[in-house]
C-alpha positions in Angstrom: 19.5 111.6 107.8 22.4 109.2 107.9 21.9 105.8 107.6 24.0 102.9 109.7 26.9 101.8 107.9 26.8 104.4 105.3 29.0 107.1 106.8 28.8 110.6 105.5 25.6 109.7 102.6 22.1 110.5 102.8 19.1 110.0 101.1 18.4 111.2 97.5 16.7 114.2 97.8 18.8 115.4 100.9 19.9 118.8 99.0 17.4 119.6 97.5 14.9 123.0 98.4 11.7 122.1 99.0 10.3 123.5 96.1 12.4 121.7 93.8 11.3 118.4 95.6 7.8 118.5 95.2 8.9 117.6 91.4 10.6 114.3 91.9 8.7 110.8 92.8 9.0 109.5 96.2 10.2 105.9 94.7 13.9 107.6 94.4 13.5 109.4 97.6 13.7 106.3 99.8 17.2 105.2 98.5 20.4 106.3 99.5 22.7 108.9 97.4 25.5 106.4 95.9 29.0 107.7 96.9 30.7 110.8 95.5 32.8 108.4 93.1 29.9 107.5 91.6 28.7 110.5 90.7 32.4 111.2 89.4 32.7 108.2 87.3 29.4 108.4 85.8 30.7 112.1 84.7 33.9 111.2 83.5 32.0 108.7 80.8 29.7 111.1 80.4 32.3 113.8 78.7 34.0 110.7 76.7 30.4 110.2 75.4 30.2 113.4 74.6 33.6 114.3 72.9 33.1 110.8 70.8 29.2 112.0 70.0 30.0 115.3 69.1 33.0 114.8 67.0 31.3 112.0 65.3 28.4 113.3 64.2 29.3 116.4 63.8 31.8 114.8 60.9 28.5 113.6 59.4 27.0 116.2 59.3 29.7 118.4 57.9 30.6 115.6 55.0 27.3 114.2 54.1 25.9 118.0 53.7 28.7 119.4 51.7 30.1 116.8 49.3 28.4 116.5 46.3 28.9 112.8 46.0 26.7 112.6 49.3 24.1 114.5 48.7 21.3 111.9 47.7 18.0 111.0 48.7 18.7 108.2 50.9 21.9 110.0 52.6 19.2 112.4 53.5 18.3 110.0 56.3 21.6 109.5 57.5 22.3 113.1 58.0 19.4 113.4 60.2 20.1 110.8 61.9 23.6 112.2 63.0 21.5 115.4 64.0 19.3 113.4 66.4 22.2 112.2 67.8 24.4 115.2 67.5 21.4 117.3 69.8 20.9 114.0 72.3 24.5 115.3 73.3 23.6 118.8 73.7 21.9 118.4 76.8 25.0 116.5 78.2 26.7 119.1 79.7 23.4 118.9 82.0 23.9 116.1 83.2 28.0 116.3 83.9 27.0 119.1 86.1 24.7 117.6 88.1 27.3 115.0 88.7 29.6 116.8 89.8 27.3 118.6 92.0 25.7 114.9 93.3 22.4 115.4 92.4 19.5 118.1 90.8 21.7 120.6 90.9 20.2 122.9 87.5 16.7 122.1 89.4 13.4 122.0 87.0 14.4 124.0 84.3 17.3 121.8 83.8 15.3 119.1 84.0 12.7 120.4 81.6 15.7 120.8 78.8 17.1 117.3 79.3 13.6 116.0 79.0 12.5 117.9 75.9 15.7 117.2 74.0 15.7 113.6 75.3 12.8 112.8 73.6 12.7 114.9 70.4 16.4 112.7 70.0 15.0 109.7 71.3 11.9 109.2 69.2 13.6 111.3 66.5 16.3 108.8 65.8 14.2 105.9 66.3 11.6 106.9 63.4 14.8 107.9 61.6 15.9 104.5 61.6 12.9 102.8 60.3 12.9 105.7 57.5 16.3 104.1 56.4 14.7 100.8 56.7 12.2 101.7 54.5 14.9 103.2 51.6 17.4 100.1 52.2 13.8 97.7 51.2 12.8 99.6 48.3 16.6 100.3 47.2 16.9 96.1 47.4 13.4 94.6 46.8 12.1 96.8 44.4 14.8 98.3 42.2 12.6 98.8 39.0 10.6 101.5 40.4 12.0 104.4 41.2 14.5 105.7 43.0 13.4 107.6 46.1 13.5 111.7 45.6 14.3 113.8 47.4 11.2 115.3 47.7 9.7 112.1 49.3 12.8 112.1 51.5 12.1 115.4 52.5 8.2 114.7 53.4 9.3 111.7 55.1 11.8 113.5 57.6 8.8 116.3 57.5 6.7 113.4 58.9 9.0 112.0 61.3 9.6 115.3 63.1 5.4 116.2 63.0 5.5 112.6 64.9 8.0 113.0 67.3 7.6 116.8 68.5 4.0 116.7 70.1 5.3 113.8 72.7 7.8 116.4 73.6 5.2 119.7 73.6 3.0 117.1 75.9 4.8 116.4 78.7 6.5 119.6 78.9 3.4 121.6 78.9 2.3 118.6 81.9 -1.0 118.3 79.1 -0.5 114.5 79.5 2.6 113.1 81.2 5.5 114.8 82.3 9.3 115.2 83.0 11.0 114.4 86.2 14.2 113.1 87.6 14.8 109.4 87.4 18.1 107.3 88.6 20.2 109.2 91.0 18.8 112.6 89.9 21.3 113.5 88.0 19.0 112.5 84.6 15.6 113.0 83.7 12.9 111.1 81.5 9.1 111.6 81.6 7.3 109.8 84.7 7.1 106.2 84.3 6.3 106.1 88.1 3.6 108.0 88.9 0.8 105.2 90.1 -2.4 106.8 88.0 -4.5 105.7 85.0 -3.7 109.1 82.9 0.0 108.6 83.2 0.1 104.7 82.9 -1.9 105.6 79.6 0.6 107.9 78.6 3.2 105.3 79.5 1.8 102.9 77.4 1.3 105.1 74.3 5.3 106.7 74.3 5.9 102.8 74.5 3.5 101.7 71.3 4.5 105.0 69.4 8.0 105.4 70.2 9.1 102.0 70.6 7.0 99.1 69.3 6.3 101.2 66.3 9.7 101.6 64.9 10.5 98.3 65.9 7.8 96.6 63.9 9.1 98.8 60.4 12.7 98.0 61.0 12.2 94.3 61.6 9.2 94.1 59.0 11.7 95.8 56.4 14.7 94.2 57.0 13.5 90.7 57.0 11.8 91.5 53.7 15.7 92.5 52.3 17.1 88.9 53.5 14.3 87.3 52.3 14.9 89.1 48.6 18.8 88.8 48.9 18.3 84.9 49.8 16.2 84.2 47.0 17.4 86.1 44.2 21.1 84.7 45.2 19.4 81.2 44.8 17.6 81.9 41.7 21.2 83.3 40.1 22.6 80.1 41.2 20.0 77.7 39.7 20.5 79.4 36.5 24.2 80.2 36.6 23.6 75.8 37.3 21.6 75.3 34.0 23.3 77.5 32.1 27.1 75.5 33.2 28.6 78.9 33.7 30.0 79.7 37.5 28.9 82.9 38.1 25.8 85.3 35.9 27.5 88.6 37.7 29.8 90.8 35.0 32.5 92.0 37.3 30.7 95.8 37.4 27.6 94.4 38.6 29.6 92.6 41.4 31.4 96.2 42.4 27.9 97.5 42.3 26.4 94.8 44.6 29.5 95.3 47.2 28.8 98.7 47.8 24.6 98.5 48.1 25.8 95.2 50.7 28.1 97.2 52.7 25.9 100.4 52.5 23.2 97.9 53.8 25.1 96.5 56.5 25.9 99.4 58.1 22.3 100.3 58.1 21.5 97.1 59.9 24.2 98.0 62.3 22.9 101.1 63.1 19.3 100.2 63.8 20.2 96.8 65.1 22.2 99.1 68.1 19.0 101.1 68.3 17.2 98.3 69.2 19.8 97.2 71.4 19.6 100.5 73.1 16.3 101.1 73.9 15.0 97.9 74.5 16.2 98.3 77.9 14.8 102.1 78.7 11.5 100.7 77.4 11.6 97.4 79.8 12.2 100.0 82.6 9.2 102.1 81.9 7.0 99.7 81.5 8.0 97.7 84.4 8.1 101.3 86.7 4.5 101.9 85.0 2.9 98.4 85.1 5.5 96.2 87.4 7.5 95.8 90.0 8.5 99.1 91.0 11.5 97.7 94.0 12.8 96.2 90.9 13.9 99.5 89.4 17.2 100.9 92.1 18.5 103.9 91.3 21.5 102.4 89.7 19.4 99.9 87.6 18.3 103.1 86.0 21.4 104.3 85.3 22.5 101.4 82.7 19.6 102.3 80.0 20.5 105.9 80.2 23.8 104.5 79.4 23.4 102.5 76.6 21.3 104.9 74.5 24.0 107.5 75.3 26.7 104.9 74.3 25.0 104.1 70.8 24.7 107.4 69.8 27.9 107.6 69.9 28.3 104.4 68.1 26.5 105.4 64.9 29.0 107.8 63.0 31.6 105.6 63.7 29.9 102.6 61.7 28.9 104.9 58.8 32.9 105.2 58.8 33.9 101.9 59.0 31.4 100.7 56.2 30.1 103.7 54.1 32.7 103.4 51.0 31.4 107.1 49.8 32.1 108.4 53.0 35.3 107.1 53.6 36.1 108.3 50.4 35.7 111.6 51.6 37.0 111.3 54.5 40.2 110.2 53.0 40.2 113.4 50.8 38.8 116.0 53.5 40.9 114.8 56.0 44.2 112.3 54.8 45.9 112.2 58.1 43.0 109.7 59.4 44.7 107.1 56.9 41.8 106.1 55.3 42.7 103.8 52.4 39.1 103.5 50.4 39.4 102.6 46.8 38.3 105.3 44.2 35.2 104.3 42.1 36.0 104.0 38.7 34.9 106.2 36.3 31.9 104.8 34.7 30.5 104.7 38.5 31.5 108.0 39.1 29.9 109.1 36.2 26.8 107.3 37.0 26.4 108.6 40.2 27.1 112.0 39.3 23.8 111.7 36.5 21.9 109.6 39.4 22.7 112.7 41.5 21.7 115.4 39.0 18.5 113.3 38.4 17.7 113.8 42.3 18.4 117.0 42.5 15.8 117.9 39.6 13.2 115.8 41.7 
């Protein structure tokens, strides 16, 4: 069916076997397939995503699992957080395909995949991030006891992966919710449409668990570190003030402090993207669950699917910029970046090396 004024397009849908179309939710049907150039564009960013994504964390991954400097506790959480991310981008070329076929071109198994991996990434990385949340509180507010094993690291990422896998096993099996297309049918995401009380539940509960749940560690954790940081900076100065010196901080502990700040900052970045991310996916499904449903165009869509792809791309990148360990290594693995991070000295080498040994005991 061609449409006045929109020469040589039809609807979504249009090319698609009857069989297949059963699967996707009349609200995309009614719209008109954008223009070939869309579906090119949208492709072309898609494969830049995915070079940046895959080359990204896949450095990560390789330098934070085989230096010995990196492998701690706490950089346990980083490195699976660069694997969440690393597999979001495996289902990419999925979604180039489609593109450049305009429309649900790998059909329902294809669609299954994206789904599946979509959401083991999604909710991975998002309970990944309050994880590091977590370790940056009790690295900052509570110093005295204990550093965090790696066996508790280990049971935490345990945990986080028992959480996230059954929303995945769910809608795939169609036990409650399930995956379909979304946007210009090129994506797919679990039904956020679908106008009945089961899958509005199931709406609701992916939002709580995989959304407002995260969200409430990450900000809970992180406004207990400014809190700290505020307060013991003011104490230091009160006394530093009584005392008539200008500063309590030996030079060492001022070294030390630079590296948990920056380590900290990029952890703030990271998650401080991830909610910048998915905030919009989650206003979309609960506004195509509970809302306004006109509201949500196919290219609307498009722009949360996006951002979440963008961000993941994002991450490795600020681990560079700010983790000094990991530039260090960087700058030895690989000198033609130009990386110009100071060396430790080597009472902090030393230290880390017996903080290291200690972990790898635990």
């Amino acid at each position: 069916m061609v449409m006045e004024g929109t020469e040589g397009l039809h609807r979504l849908g249009w090319n698609i076997p009857p069989e297949e179309l059963i699967r996707i939710p009349e609200h995309w049907l009614s719209y008109m397939e954008p223009p070939a150039s869309m579906h090119l564009l949208l492709g072309m960013i898609y494969i830049a995503f995915f070079i940046m994504a895959i080359t990204g964390n896949g450095l990560v991954l390789w330098v934070f699992t085989s230096a010995k400097s990196l492998r701690t506790a706490s950089n346990m959480f980083v490195v699976n957080l660069a694997f969440c991310d690393f597999i979001m981008f495996v289902k990419i070329p999925i979604f180039i395909y489609n593109c450049f076929y305009r429309g649900y071109a790998l059909g329902d198994l294809g669609c299954q995949i994206y789904g599946v991996i979509g959401t083991l990434s999604g909710i991975g990385a998002g309970m990944t991030n309050a994880c590091i949340a977590y370790d940056r509180y009790t690295t900052i507010t509570k110093p005295f006891d204990g550093k965090l094993t790696r066996t508790k690291a280990f049971l935490m990422i345990l945990g986080v992966w028992m959480y996230t896998v059954p929303w995945a096993v769910m809608a795939m099996t169609e036990v409650w919710g399930k995956f379909v297309p979304e946007g210009y049918l090129t994506a797919c995401s679990f039904d956020y449409l679908t106008d009945t009380f089961d899958n509005r539940m199931f709406v609701a509960a992916i939002f709580s668990c995989s959304y407002v749940v995260p969200m409430s560690m990450i900000i809970f954790f992180y406004s207990q570190i400014v809190s700290t940081v505020f307060n013991h900076e003011k104490a230091l100065r009160e006394q530093a003030k009584k005392m008539n010196v200008d500063s309590l901080r030996s030079n060492q502990n001022q070294g030390n402090q630079s590296a948990e700040v920056r380590i900290a900052k990029a952890a703030i970045t990271i998650c401080f993207l991830f909610v910048a991310s998915w905030t919009p996916y989650a206003a979309v499904a609960l506004i195509g669950a509970f809302g306004d449903q006109t509201l949500l165009t196919p290219g609307v869509t498009m722009i949360p699917a996006c951002t979440c792809k963008f961000v993941a791309c994002l991450d490795p990148y600020v681990y560079a910029i700010s983790h000094p360990k990991y530039r260090q290594e960087l700058q030895k693995r690989l000198p033609w970046l130009a990386i110009n991070e100071p060396a430790d000295d080597a009472k902090s080498v030393a230290t880390a090396a017996t903080n290291n040994d200690q972990e790898q005991k635990s």
